[in-house]
C-alpha positions in Angstrom: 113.7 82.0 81.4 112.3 85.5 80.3 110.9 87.7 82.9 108.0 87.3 81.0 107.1 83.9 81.7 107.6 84.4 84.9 105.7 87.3 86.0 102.2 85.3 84.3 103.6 82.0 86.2 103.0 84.0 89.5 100.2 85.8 88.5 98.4 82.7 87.8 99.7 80.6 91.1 98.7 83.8 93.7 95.8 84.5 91.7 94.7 80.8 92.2 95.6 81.1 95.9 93.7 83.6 96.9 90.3 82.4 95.4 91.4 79.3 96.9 91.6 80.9 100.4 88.0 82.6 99.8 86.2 79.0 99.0 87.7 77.8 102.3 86.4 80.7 104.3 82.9 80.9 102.4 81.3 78.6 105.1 82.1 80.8 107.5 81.5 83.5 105.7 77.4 82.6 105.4 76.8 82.2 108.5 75.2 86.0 108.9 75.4 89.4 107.1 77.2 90.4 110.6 79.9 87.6 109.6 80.5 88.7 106.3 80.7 92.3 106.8 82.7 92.6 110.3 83.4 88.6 110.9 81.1 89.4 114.0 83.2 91.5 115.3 85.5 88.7 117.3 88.6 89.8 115.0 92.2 89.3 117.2 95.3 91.9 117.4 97.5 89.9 115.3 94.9 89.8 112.5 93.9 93.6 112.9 97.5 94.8 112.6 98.2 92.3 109.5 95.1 93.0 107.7 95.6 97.1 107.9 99.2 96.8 106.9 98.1 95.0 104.0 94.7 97.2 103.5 97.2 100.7 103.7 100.2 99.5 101.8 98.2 99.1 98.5 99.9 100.0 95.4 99.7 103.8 94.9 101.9 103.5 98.1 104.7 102.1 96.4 104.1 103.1 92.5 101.6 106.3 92.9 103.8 107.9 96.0 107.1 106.5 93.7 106.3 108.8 91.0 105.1 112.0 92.7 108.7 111.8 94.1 109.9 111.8 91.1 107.5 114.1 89.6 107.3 116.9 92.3 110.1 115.8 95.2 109.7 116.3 98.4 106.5 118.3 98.2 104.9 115.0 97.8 106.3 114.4 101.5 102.9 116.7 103.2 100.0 114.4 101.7 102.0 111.1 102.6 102.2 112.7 106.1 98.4 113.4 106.3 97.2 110.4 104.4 99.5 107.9 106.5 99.5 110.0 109.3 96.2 110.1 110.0 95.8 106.5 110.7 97.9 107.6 113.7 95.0 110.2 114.6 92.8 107.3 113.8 94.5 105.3 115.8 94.6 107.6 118.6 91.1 109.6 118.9 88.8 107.4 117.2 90.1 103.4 116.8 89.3 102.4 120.4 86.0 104.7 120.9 84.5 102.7 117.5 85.8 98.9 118.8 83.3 99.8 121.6 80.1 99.1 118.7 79.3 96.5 116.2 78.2 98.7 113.6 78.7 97.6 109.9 79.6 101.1 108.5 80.5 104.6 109.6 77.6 105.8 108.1 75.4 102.9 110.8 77.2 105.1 113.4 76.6 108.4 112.9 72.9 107.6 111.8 72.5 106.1 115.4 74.6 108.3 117.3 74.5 111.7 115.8 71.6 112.5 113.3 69.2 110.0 112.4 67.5 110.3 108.9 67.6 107.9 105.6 68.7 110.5 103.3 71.9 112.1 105.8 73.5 108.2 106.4 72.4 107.9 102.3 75.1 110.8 101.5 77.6 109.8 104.1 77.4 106.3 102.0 78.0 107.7 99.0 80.5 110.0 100.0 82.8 107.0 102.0 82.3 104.9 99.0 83.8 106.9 96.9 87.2 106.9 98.5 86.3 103.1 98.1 85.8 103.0 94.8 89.4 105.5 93.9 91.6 103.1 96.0 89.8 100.1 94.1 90.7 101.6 90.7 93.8 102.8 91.5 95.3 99.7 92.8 94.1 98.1 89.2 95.8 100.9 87.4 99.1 100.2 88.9 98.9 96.7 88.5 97.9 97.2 84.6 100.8 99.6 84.0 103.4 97.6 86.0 102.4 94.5 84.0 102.5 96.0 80.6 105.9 96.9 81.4 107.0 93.4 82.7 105.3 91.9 79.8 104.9 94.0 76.9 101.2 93.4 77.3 98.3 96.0 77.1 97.9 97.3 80.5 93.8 97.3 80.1 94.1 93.2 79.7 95.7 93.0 83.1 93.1 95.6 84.6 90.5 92.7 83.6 92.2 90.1 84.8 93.4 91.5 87.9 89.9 92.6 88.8 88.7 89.4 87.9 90.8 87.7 90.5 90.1 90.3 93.5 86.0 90.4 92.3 85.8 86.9 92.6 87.8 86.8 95.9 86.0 88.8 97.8 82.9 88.1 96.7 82.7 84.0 97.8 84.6 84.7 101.5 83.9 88.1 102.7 85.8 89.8 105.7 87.0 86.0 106.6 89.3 85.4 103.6 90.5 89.0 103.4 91.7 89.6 106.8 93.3 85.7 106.4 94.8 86.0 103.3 96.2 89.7 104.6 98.0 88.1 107.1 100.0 85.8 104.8 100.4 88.7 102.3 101.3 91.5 105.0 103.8 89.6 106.4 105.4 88.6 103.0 104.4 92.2 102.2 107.0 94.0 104.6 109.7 91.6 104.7 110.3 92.1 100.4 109.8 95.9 100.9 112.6 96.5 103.7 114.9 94.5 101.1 113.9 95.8 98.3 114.4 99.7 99.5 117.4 98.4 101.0 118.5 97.6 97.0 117.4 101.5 96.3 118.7 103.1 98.8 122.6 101.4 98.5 122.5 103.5 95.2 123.0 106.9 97.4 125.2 105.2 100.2 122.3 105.9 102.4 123.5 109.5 102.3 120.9 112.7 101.6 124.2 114.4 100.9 124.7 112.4 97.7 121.0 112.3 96.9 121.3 115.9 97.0 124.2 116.0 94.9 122.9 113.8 92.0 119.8 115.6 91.5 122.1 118.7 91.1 124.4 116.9 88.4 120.6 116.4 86.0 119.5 119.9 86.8 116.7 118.9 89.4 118.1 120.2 93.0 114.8 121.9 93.0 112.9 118.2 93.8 114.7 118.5 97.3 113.2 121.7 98.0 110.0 122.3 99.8 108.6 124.9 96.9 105.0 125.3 98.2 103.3 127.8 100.3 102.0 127.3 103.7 98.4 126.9 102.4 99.4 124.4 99.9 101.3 122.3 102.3 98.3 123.2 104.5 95.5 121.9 102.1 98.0 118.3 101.2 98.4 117.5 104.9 94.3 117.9 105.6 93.3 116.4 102.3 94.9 113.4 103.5 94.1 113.3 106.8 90.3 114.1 106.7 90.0 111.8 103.5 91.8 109.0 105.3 89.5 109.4 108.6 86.1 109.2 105.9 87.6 105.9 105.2 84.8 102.8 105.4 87.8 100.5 105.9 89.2 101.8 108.7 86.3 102.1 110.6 85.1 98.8 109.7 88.0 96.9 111.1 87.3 98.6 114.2 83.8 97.3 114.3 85.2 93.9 113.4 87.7 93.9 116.2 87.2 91.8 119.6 88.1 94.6 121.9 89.0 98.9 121.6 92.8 98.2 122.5 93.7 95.6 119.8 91.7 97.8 117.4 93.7 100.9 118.5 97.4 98.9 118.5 96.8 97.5 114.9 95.7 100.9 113.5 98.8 102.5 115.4 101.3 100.2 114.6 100.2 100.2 110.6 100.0 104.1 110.7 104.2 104.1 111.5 104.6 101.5 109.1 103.2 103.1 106.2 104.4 106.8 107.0 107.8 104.9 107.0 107.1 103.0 103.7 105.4 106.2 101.6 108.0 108.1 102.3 110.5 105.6 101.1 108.7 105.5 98.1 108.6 109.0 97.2 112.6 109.3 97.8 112.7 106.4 95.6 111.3 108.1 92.7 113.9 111.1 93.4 117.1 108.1 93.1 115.4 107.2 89.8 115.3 110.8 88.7 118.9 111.0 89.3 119.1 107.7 87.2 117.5 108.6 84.2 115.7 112.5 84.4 113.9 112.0 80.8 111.0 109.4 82.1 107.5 109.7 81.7 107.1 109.9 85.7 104.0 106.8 85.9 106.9 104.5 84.6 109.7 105.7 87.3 109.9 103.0 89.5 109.6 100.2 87.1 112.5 101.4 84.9 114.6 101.3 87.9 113.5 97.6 88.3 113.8 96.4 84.6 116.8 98.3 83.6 119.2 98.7 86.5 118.2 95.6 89.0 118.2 91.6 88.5 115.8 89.7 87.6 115.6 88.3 91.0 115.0 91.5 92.3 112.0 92.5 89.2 110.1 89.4 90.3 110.4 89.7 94.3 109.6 93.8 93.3 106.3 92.2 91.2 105.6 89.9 94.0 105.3 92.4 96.7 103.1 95.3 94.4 101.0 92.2 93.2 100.2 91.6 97.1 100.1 94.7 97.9 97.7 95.8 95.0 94.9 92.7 95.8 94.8 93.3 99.6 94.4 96.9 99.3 91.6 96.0 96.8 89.8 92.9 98.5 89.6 95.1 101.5 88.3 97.7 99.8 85.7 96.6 97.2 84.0 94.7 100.5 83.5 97.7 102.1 82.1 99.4 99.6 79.7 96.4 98.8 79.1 96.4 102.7 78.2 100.4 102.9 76.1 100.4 100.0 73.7 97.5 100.9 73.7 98.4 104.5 73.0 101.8 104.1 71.5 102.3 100.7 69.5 99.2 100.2 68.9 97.8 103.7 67.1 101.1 104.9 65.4 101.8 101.7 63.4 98.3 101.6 61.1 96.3 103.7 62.8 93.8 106.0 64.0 90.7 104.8 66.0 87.8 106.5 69.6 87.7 106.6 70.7 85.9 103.7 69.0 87.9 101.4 71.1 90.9 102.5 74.2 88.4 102.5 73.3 87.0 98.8 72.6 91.1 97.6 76.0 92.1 99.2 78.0 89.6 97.0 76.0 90.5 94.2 77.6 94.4 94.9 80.7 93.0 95.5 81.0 92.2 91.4 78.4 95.5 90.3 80.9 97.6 92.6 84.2 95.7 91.0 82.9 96.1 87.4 82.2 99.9 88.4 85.7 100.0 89.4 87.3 98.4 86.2 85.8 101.4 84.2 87.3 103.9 86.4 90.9 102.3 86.0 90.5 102.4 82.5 89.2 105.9 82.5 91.5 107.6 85.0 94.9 109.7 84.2 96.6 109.0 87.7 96.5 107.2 90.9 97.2 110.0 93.4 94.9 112.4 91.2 92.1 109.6 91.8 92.7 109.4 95.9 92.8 113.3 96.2 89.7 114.2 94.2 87.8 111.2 96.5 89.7 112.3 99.9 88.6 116.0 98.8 84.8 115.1 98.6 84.4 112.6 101.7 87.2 114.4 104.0 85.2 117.9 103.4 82.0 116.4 103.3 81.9 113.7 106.2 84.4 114.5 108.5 83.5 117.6 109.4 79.8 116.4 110.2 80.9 113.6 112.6 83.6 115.6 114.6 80.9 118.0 115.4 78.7 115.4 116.5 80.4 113.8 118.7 81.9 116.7 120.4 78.6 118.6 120.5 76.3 116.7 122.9 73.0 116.6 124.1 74.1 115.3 127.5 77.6 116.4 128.1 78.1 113.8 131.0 76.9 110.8 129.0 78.9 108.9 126.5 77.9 107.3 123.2 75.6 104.0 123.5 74.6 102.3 120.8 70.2 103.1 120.1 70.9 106.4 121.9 71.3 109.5 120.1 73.2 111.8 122.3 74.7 115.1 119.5 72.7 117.8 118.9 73.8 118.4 114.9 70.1 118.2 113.3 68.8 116.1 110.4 69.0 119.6 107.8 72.5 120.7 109.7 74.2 117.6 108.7 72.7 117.2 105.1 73.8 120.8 104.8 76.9 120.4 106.1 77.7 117.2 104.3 76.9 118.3 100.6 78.3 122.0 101.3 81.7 120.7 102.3 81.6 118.1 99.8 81.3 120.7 96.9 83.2 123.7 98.3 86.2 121.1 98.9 86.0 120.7 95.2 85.6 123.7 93.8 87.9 125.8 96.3 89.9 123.3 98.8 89.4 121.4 101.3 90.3 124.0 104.2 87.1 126.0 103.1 85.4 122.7 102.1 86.0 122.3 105.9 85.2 125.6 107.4 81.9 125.7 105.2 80.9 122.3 106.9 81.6 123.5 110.2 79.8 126.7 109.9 77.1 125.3 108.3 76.5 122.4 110.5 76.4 124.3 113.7 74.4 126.9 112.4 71.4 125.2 110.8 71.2 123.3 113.7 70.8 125.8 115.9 68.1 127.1 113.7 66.2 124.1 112.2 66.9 121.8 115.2 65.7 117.8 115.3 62.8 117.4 117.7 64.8 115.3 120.2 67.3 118.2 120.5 64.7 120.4 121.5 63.6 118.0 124.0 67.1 117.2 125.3 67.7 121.0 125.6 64.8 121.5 127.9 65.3 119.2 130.0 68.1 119.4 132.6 70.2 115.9 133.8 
């Protein structure tokens, strides 16, 4: 049968899955706000590790990355480093020190630990959700152009359906049937993408030699060639890093996990994976370059799958993006839903009981996913979309909270939950936060950064919060 029919046929059976796995965590599911944001925070290794395999690999790790190789080369190879390596950094500095808390959002945390004030965790929300909101539409952009091109259909048809499926999925089971459902799909997940790469990389022999050689025979050698500046390779590398560590989702798994070292393991062990994976991806898109130099870049790696692979390997190649792509945006669409309730709505409004915040948060979940439909349909590219929301967040946020928590009120105590222990002021952070965010834009994230920094510590020290003045005077 035509690849056609077969590509719908799975569409329709994993689609069906997946909402089916979300009705048979629902009950679960209502049983607080705290279960349906972080699953109250009793969350295992196995399911950490599976869940952020499965969150990371989305699909602008295998299409996006795919076609910046084939686009740019190897200069590609500095942003995959920051944005996958940062989950190592995650991993490393901050995964463990935020399994110690039960907070819903990163924005919960610093509000509590660092700066207290409606309008600074406001702006940290906004900021974080953003990033949310890219990875969202950019995982139903890939999946609309990869379809078109498996089915001849228009690719804004699939956006709809597609977020249809991943709307109504995360909606009914919350962090229950994503982390589940990641676990069957991140395992499926890796074992088609070490075959499938396998399948590229026989083209070449394995050998950089002949890569080499090919891209010199179509007039490309300069792909493999590391044509940037310092600064640029500078400004790729901290755009993804910083944008990754303003991540909700990260953060929010390890507030969902049962202990600091399974949080810290998972996030480690999915950081190697994906550097490992990206950067696969962006060679790939240099071994189609040598296959056909003439393509419109977005289309790179699916040419290679239609024109020059079975049909066996087109489908298992659909299968893997398809999982990939509804992970990544399950994951991600709840915790935008989650930040903007708890920290925009939740703090803004009277007190009500639990399962009116639980009821409001689904309700995000599809205002948030309809949001992201008309970004999809509106944006050019996929790795365009990440850096402009890793640029605002990464410049904005990051800088704010590392200050924090290394500039302390008490040097000797560590971070408790209720206790503020930083001495960054309410007006230093709001500074700091909207400075970075808007210099990051308009002239890099390295001054985006510096600006926050300065500015931070600065107004601070002149407009300080009245329980820094306190803390200051008196002596442990």
């Amino acid at each position: 049968m035509e690849l056609g029919f077969w590509t719908w046929t799975i569409t329709i059976v994993l689609s069906l899955f997946f909402i089916g796995m979300s009705l048979f965590f629902k009950k679960k599911a209502d049983a607080s706000f705290a279960h349906y944001a972080i699953a109250g925070g009793t969350l295992p290794f196995f399911l950490l590790l599976f869940t952020d395999i499965a969150t990371i690999m989305g699909v602008g790790n295998f299409v996006g990355h795919s076609s910046k190789g084939y686009e740019i080369g190897i200069a590609n190879i500095p942003f995959v480093i920051g944005e996958q390596g940062a989950k190592i950094i995650f991993a490393l500095v901050f995964a463990g020190f935020a399994a110690k808390f039960t907070y819903k959002t990163l924005a919960e945390m610093m509000n509590d630990l660092i700066v207290r004030g409606r309008i600074t965790r406001s702006l940290v929300a906004i900021l974080t959700s953003s990033i949310m909101i890219a990875w969202v539409s950019g995982q139903a952009m890939g999946m609309g152009a990869l379809f078109s091109t498996f089915t001849g259909t228009d690719p804004v048809l699939m956006i709809l359906i597609f977020s249809a499926v991943f709307i109504i999925y995360t909606a009914v089971g919350g962090m229950y049937s994503v982390v589940w459902t990641d676990l069957i799909q991140g395992a499926i997940l890796i074992a088609i993408a070490v075959w499938f790469y396998f399948q590229v990389f026989n083209r070449i022999d394995f050998s950089y030699s002949n890569l080499k050689a090919g891209l010199a025979d179509v007039g490309s050698i300069e792909l493999v060639q590391m044509n940037l500046s310092v600064m640029e390779v500078l400004t790729l590398f901290v755009t993804g890093t910083l944008g990754v560590l303003a991540a909700q989702v990260y953060w929010q798994r390890c507030f969902a996990s049962k202990n600091s070292k399974s949080a810290s393991r998972a996030m480690l062990i999915s950081g190697i994976v994906a550097i490992i994976f990206t950067t696969l991806a962006t060679i790939s898109g240099l071994i189609v370059k040598i296959q056909n130099p003439t393509l419109d870049a977005e289309n790179a790696i699916s040419w290679l799958i239609l024109e020059e692979m079975t049909q066996f390997a087109a489908l298992a190649f659909f299968i893997m993006i398809f999982m990939a792509a509804i992970s990544s945006a399950s994951s991600l669409l709840h915790s935008a839903a989650v930040v903007i309730i708890n920290d925009l709505v939740i703090p803004n409004m009277k007190e009500k009981e639990d399962i009116f915040y639980l009821k409001l948060t689904r309700a995000s979940v599809v205002v948030f996913g309809m949001l992201t439909i008309v970004t999809a349909i509106w944006a050019d590219s996929i790795i365009d979309l990440f850096s402009l929301a890793y640029s605002m967040a990464g410049g904005g946020v990051v800088p704010v909270l590392i200050v924090g928590l290394i500039w302390k009120n008490k040097k000797a105590s560590a971070f408790a939950m209720g206790t503020r222990n930083s001495r960054v002021s309410v007006w230093g952070a709001r500074t700091g936060i909207v400075a970075g965010a808007v210099v990051s834009l308009t002239s890099g994230i390295l001054w985006g950064v510096l600006v926050s920094v300065i500015l931070t510590t600065l107004i601070s020290k002149l407009l300080p919060s009245y329980d820094s003045m306190v803390s200051s005077l008196t002596k442990d």
